[in-house]
Every structure is written in C-alpha cells, then in structure tokens.
N, C-alpha and C positions, 0 to 999 in steps of 0.2 A: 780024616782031615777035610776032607773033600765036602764031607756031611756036616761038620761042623760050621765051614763056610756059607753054605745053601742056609742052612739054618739061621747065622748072623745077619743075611742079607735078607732071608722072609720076617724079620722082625724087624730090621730099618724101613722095611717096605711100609710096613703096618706102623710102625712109628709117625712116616710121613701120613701114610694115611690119614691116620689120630690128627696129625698137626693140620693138614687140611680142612677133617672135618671140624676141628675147632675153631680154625680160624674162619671157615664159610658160616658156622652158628655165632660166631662174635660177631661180626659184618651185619648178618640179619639182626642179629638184637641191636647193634647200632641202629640200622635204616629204621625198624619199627620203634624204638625209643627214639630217635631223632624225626620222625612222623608226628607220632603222636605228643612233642612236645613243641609243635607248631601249632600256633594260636589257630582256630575256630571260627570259621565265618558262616552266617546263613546267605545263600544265594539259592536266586531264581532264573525264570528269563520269559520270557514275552509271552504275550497270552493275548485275544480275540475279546471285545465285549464294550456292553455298551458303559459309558460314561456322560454324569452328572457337573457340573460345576456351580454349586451354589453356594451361597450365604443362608445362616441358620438363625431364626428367631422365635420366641417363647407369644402365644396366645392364647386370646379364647373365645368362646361362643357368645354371642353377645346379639342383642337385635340391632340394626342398623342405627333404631331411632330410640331411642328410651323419652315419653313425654313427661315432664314434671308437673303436677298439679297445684296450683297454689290457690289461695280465698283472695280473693277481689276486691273483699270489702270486710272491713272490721264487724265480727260478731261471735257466734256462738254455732258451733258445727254439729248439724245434726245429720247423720250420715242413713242414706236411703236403704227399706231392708234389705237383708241379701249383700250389700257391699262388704266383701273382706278380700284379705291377701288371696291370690290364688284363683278368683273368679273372673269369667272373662265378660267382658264389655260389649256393646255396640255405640258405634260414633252416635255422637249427641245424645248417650243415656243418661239420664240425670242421676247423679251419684253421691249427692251430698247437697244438703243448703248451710248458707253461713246468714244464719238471721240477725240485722239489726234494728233495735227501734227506732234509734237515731233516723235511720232513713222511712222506715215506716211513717214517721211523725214528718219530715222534710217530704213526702208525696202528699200527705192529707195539705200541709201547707202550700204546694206548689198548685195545686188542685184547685183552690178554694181562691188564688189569686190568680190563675188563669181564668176561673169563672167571671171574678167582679173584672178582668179586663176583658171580655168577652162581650159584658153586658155594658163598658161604659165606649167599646169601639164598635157596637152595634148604631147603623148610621140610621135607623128607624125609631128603635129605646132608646136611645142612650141618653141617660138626664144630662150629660155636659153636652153633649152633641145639642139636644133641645133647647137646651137654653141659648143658645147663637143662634138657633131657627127662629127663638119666638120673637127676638130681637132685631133679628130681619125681617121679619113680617112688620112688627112695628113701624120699622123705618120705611118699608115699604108703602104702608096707606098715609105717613107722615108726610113719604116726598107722594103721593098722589095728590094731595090737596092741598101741598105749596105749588104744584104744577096747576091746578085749578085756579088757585088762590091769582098765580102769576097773569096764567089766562084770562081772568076777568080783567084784572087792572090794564094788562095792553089792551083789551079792547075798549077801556074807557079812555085810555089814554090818545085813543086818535077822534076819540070826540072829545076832547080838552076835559072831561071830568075827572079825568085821577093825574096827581103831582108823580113827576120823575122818580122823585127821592122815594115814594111809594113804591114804584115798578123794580126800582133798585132793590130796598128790601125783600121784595119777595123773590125774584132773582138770587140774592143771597141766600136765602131761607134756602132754597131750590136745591143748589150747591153746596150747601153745609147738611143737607138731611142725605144728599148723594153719598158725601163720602163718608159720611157714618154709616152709612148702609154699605158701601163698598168693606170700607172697614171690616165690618162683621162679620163680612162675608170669606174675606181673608184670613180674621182671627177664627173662626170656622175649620176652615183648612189646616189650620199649624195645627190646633188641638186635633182635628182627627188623623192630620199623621202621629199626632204627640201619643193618643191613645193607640193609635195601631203599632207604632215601636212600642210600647207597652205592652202589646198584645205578644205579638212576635215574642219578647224577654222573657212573657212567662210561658208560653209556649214552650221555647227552650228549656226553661228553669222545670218545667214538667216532664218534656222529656228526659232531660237527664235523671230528675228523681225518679223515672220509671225503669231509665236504663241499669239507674244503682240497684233496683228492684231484681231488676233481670240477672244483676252480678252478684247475689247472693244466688242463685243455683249454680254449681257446680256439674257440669256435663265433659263426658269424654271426647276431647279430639280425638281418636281412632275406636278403629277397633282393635281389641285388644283384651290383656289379662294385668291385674293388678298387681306389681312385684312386689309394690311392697304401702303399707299402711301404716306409719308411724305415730299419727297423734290420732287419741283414744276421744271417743263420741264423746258429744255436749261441751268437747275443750273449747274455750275460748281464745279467740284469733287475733289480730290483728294482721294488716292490708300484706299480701302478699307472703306470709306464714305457707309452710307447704304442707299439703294435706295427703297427696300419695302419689305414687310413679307407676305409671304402667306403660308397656310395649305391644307391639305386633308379634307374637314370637311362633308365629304356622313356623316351620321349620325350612321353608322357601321365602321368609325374610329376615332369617339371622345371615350372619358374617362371623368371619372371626376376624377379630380385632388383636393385630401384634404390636410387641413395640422392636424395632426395629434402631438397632445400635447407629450414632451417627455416622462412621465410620460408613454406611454399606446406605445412606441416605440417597445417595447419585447414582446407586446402581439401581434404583427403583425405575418400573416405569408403566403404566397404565397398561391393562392386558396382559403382565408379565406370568408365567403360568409359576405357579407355588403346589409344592407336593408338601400333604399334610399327615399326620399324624394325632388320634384323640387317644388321652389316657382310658376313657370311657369305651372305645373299640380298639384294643389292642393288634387286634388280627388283621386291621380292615387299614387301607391306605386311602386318601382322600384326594381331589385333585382341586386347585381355584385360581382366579383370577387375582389378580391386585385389580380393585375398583377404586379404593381412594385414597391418596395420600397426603396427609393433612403436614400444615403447612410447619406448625410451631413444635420444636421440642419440650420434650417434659426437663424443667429444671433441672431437677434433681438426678433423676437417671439417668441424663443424657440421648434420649429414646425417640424416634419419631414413630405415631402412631401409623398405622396401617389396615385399612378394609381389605378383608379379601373375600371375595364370593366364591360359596361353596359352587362346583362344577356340579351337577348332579346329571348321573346317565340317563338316557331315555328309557334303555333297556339295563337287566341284568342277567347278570351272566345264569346262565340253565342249572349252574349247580349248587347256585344262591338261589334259585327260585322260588323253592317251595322246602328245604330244608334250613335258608335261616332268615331272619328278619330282615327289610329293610334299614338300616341303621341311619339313613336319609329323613324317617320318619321319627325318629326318636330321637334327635337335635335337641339340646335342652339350653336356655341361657345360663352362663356360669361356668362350662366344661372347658376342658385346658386342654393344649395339646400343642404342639412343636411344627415349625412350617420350615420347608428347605424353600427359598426364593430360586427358581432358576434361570442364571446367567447364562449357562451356554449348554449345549446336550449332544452327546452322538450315540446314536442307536448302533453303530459298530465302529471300533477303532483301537488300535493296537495299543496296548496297556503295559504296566507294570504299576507294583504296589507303591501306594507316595513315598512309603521312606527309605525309596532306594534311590529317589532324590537327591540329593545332597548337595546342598548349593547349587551349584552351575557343572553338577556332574554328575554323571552314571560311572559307578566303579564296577568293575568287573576282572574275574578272578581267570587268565588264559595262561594256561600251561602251569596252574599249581602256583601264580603269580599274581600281585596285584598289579592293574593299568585303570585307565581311568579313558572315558571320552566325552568330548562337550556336550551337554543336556541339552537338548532340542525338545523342551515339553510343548503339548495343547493344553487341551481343556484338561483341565484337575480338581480333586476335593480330597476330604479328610483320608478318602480310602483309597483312591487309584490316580496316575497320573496319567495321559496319553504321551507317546512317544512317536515325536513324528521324523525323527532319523538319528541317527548315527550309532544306533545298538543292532547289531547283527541277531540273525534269529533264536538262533541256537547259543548265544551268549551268557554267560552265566553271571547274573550282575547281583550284585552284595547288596544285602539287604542290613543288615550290622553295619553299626556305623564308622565312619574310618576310623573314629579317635586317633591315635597314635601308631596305628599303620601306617608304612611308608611304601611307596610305588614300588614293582620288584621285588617285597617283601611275598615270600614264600608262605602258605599257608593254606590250611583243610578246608573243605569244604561240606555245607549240610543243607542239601537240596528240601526245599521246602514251595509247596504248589503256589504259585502266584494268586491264587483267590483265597487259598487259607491265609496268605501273607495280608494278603488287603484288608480280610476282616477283620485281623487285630487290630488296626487302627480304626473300628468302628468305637465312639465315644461310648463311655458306660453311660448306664442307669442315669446316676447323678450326676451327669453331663448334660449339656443344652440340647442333645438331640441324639436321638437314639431313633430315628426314622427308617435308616436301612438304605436310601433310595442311593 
C-alpha cells in the first residue's frame, strides 16, 4: 500500500514537472514569436569627421575667351597655307585674305584724285593757284603807273597846267586798280583754302581705301589654336560672314564653365572655393575658385553661368610624381565634369548620416522604444548632417523612417555603421554628382 502511494506521488511529481516544463517552453516561444513580430528599425549613433555643405552643378572645360573671326569686307576668302582646325597661331599671324576688286578699283581711284589735289593745292604749280598770281601782278604794275600817272599831274597841278577834274581821275583810276588788286588777292586765299579742304577729303578718302585694303587680311587677335573652321577656301563673303574661332587653351587658361540653377544664384560669391570632379580623371579630385559670375540667365534653363579657375598645386604629391601623369597638363576644351560649390565646411565635427533627419527630429530607439528629441543640426549635404546637441553619445538614432511608427512604440533594432549609413545616400551615376566630397 505504502508502495503504491510513493509511486502515485513520483508521477504527480513528474506530471508537474511535464506541466512546468511546458508551460516555461510556451512562455519562450511566446517572447521570441512576440520579438520577432515587432517591426524592424535600422539605427546608428554619432560618429567624428569632417563635413562639406554645398550646392552641386554640371560643367566644362572651356577657354576663358573663345575669339570669333569674321571678314571685314565683302569678297572672296583665300586662306593662308597651313591654316586648318587644330593649328595653333601667333597674335597678328596672317591667316586668311578676303580679296575685293571693288576696293582694289576705289584705291587706284582714291589715288589718282589725291594726286590732281595734290598738284592743284601746290602753292608753287598749281595752275588755279597761278592764275590769281598772274593776275596780281597785273594789277600790280597797273596800280604802279596810275601812282606815276597821279604823280605827274599833282605836280603840274601846283604850276596851274593840269585841270582838277584830271587829278581826280587818276586818283580814281589809283583806287579802282587797289581794290582789284586787293580783290585777287583775297579770291586767292578762299581757293587755296578751297583746294587745301580738297586736299585733306581726298587724303581721307585715300586713307580709308587703304584701310579697306588693310581689312581684307585676316590676322589672329591672340595667340592661340583654331577650334574650329567652318567655311571652305575661295567661299565668297560678304561684310562680317564668320570665317573661324580660335582660343588660348595652354591648360593655365581654361576655366570650367557651369551653369548654376537659380535657386543657389545668391549663394554665389567671388573666391568661393569649388571641389571638382572630370569624367576624363575619374580618380583624381580637382580644387577652384569662382572667378566670375555672369550676370544674365540662360532663358530657357533657368541657369546662371559660372567661371571657375582651376586651383592648380605648386607641388605634387611624391607618389604622383613619377608613377602617374600630371592631369593639370592634359586640360582639354570640351571635358565635362560636376563641381560641389562650398558653403560651409568643418574639418571635424560630430555627425550622423542626413536621413536620420527627419524634419525637426532625431528619433531614437531607448529601452527597445521609440522617443524622439528636437534636431539641433549644422552644416549638412546629401550624405551627413552635423549635430550640435541634444543626441546623447551612445544613442541609438533610427535611420528608417518613422512612416507610421508611433512614439513608445516597441520595436528591433539593426545596428548599421554610420559611414556605411551616409554613403548610401551618395547620388548614383545618373545623378548630378557623383564627386564623393
């Protein structure tokens, strides 16, 4: 009996047991099924490093100045040997003539009437000038011998043998050969200014048909290389028709030329330092200045253009030295490539990645829980934002975004390094900018 008892009671034992252990393995598969059907957050937390804040625009290599060549004067282009696309220049080379007969025939004429005024405002030859000389002489021995003529009659006149009325006429005579002689001497004068402004007009009228002369050669303002060559020898022109385009392009007088969205127009400003980027050096990062900021938008794109001067180093670095190119020397016009403008920069300052942003908050996930505290950001860009309070260190701020998460709301977590976090939001490829900085 006694045995029997012990026995019924080592089996309720073991029955509780059983019920125990099942009920501690129901409990666990509760808590881990009720775990793991709590939603999923990725979170971070604070991290050291330097940050960038800029505005991003699309450019290119370009020379500062491109000159346009045009023909001066209506004719017939015949281009000097050696001139094509791709050859380079020296200032005032002569690179082309634009020949007209037109003016050819307008110099022999301009020419040939500078001479006859030449010879008729010669105050020595000149047959008009002469003929008022010979005419003053005339008058001249006419009034000598009415002065004679006068002379004798007043001296007969005071021995009573010559009449008044005598003395009078020759008097007259005296006075009328004066002012014909004054006369001449004056119409004299008008014609030789009359022929000297004749002289002078065709002076001019010479010069210019020499200067038209001068404006069928075609010579290079700079020096330079010829981009481009568009109308073929012996075409014929008329006045201002363009004949070719050429630049300075040593590779210490390009720019790259952006356009720059209006939106980011007033953030512009002389000196502003720009980190670049060429499709042509993939590898290689570029630094420049803003040099100029032109005033008028592009219509249609909305765009202001932008100079920026390449920075180029004095030295480089020992492990470019002799193992890879200069890429400063090989600047070609035409090459594209992406510029960050920068607004604001700190070589060290406490970070977190931007899209843990979120409006006017840092969310953060404390004791298995969401809370949230007010954004205190600095300087920020696509990839990282500075944080200059109210995230404790060791915080774990949500990187996923709230969507329909609510504060208090329970949920996992999936630690993810804050620099791996930032550079997902580096833009792709076929994005405005792909620079890195």
């Amino acid at each position: 009996m006694v045995s029997t008892m012990k026995r019924r009671a080592r089996i309720s034992i073991k029955l509780l047991l059983l019920m125990i252990a099942a009920a501690l393995v129901g409990a666990g598969a509760f808590l881990v099924m009720r775990t793991f059907a709590l939603p999923q957050v990725q979170v971070t937390h604070l991290t050291n490093g330097p940050v960038v804040q800029a505005f991003y625009a699309t450019g290119s290599v370009v020379p500062e100045r491109e000159y346009s060549v045009h023909s001066n004067v209506a004719g017939i282009l015949f281009l000097e040997p050696g001139v094509d696309k791709g050859v380079a220049v020296k200032k005032n080379q002569l690179l082309a003539r634009v020949m007209s007969d037109d003016l050819e025939k307008k110099l022999r004429q301009a020419q040939a009437e500078l001479k006859e005024k030449q010879a008729r405002a010669d105050e020595v030859t000149s047959p008009v000038l002469l003929e008022y000389d010979k005419r003053a002489e005339a008058f001249t021995e006419i009034l000598e011998l009415a002065k004679r003529e006068l002379k004798r009659l007043l001296t007969l006149s005071e021995s009573g043998n010559a009449q008044p009325i005598e003395v009078e006429r020759a008097q007259d005579r005296v006075k009328t050969t004066w002012s014909e002689l004054e006369a001449t001497k004056a119409q004299r004068g008008a014609k030789l200014l009359e022929v000297k402004k004749d002289l002078e007009v065709a002076q001019a009228a010479c010069d210019i048909a020499k200067w038209n002369i001068e404006q069928q050669e075609i010579k290079s303002p700079v020096d330079g290389v010829i981009l481009d060559w568009p109308v073929p020898n012996r075409t014929r022109l008329a006045i201002n028709d363009p004949i070719l385009l050429l630049a300075d392009v040593r590779p210490e007088k390009l720019v790259m030329r952006a356009a720059v969205d209006e939106e980011d127009k007033n953030k512009l400003f002389i000196g502003q330092t720009v980190k670049m980027t060429l499709y042509s050096f993939s590898d290689d990062k570029f630094l420049g200045q803003v040099k100029t900021i032109y005033d008028k938008a592009d219509a249609q794109r909305r765009t202001f253009e932008v100079d920026v001067e390449i920075v180029r180093p004095t030295t480089r670095p020992a492990t470019q030295a002799t193992t890879q190119p200069d890429p400063y020397i090989r600047f070609s016009p035409g090459m594209t490539g992406e510029l960050a403008f920068v607004e604001k920069q700190k070589d060290s300052a406490t970070l977190l990645p931007r899209q843990a942003l979120q409006g006017e908050w840092f969310y953060i996930v404390k004791n298995g829980k969401i809370d949230r505290v007010q954004a205190q950001p600095g300087v920020k860009n696509v990839t990282r934002v500075e944080v200059l309070g109210g995230v404790e260190k060791e915080s774990l701020v949500m990187l996923s975004p709230i969507g329909t998460l609510e504060m208090g709301q329970s949920v996992r977590t999936n630690f993810i390094d804050p620099r791996e976090a930032a550079d997902l939001n580096k833009p792709k490829d076929a994005e405005i900018f792909k620079g890195g900085f």
